[in-house]
N, C-alpha and C positions, 0 to 999 in steps of 0.2 A: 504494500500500500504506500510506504514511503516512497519508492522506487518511481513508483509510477506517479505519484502527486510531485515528485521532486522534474521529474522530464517535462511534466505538462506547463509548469513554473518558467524553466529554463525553453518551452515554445513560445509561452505567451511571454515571456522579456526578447525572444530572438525578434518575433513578430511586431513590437514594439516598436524595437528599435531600430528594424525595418521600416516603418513607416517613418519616424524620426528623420534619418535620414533623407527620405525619400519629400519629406518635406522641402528642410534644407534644401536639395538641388533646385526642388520645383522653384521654391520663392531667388534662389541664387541666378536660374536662367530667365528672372521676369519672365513679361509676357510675351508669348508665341508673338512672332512676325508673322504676317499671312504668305503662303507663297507667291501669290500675285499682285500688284496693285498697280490700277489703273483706271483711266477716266475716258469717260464716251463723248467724245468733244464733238460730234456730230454725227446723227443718222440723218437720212433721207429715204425714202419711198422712190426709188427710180424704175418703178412698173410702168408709169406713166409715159413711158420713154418708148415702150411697145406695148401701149392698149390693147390693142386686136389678137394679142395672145393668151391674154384671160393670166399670167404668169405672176406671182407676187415676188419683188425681187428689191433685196435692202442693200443700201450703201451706207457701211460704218467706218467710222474714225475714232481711233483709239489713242491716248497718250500714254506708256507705258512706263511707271516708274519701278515698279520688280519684279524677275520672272521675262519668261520667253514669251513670243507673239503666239506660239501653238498653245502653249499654257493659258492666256487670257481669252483666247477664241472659244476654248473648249468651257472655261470658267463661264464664259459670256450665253453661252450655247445652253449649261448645264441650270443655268437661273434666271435665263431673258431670253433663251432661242422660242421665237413660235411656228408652232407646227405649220402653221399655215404659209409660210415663207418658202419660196421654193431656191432661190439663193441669196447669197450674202456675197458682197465685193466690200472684203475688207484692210481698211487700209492701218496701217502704224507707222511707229517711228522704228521699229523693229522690222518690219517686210510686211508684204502687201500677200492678202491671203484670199481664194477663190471657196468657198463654201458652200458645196450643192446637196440641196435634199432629195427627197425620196422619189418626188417625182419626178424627176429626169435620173432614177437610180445612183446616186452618186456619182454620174459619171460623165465626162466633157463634150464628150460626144454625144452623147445624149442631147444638149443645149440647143434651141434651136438657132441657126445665124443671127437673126435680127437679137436677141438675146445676149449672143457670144460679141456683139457689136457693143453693146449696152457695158458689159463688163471688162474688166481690165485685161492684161497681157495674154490671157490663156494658154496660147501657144507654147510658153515657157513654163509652165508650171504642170510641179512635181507632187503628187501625193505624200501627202507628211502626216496626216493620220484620220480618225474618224471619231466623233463624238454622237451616238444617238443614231438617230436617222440620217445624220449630215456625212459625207467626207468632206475634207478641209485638204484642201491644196494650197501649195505654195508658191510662190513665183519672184525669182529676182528681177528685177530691171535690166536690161543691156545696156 
């Protein structure tokens, strides 16, 4: 009986002082930095640019102060993308990003020309990843 009340003593002081610690670090590293931070310094509706296509198509501008441009896309995506959007020409200070949804399957060719007219470089741009229903392409400038 002492044996075993004397171990359970010496778990609840290890457990303690585990958390003790675990204090300490939390309060020593303050508070969490967010991975990304960034500000929407402009959208526009540029559907209007080909009515006759029935196509919903956004133009964003982004000002990027931490983290990657595919980072804040996918951030942007995951807490303000609307389904009803069928792409995104999105622009930063980090690179310019081509973002298509489901109805044209993710896919560039899919686009119809008057559309691909509408949006930025295309032709240069690379697959860099996919968030939801969207792929998110990439594209340097020449």
């Amino acid at each position: 009986m002492k044996r075993s009340l004397y171990i359970l003593l010496n778990i609840t002081l290890a457990a303690a002082l585990a958390f003790v610690i675990w204090l300490i670090v939390d309060r020593l590293r303050g508070p969490q930095q967010p991975r990304v931070v960034y500000e929407l310094v402009a959208q526009d509706d540029i559907s209007r640019q080909v009515p006759d296509l029935g196509v919903k198509l956004k133009r964003l501008v982004f000002q990027i102060s931490r983290g990657e441009g595919l980072a804040v896309i996918r951030d942007y995506l995951r807490n303000h993308g609307e389904e009803k959007v069928d792409a995104y020409d999105v622009i930063t200070d980090k690179g310019y990003f081509l973002v298509i949804g489901k109805r044209f399957a993710g896919k560039i060719d899919n686009l119809p020309e008057a559309v691909k007219r509408v949006l930025g470089p295309w032709r240069e741009a690379a697959r860099a990843g996919k968030e939801g229903p969207y792929v998110i392409y990439r594209y340097q400038p020449g």
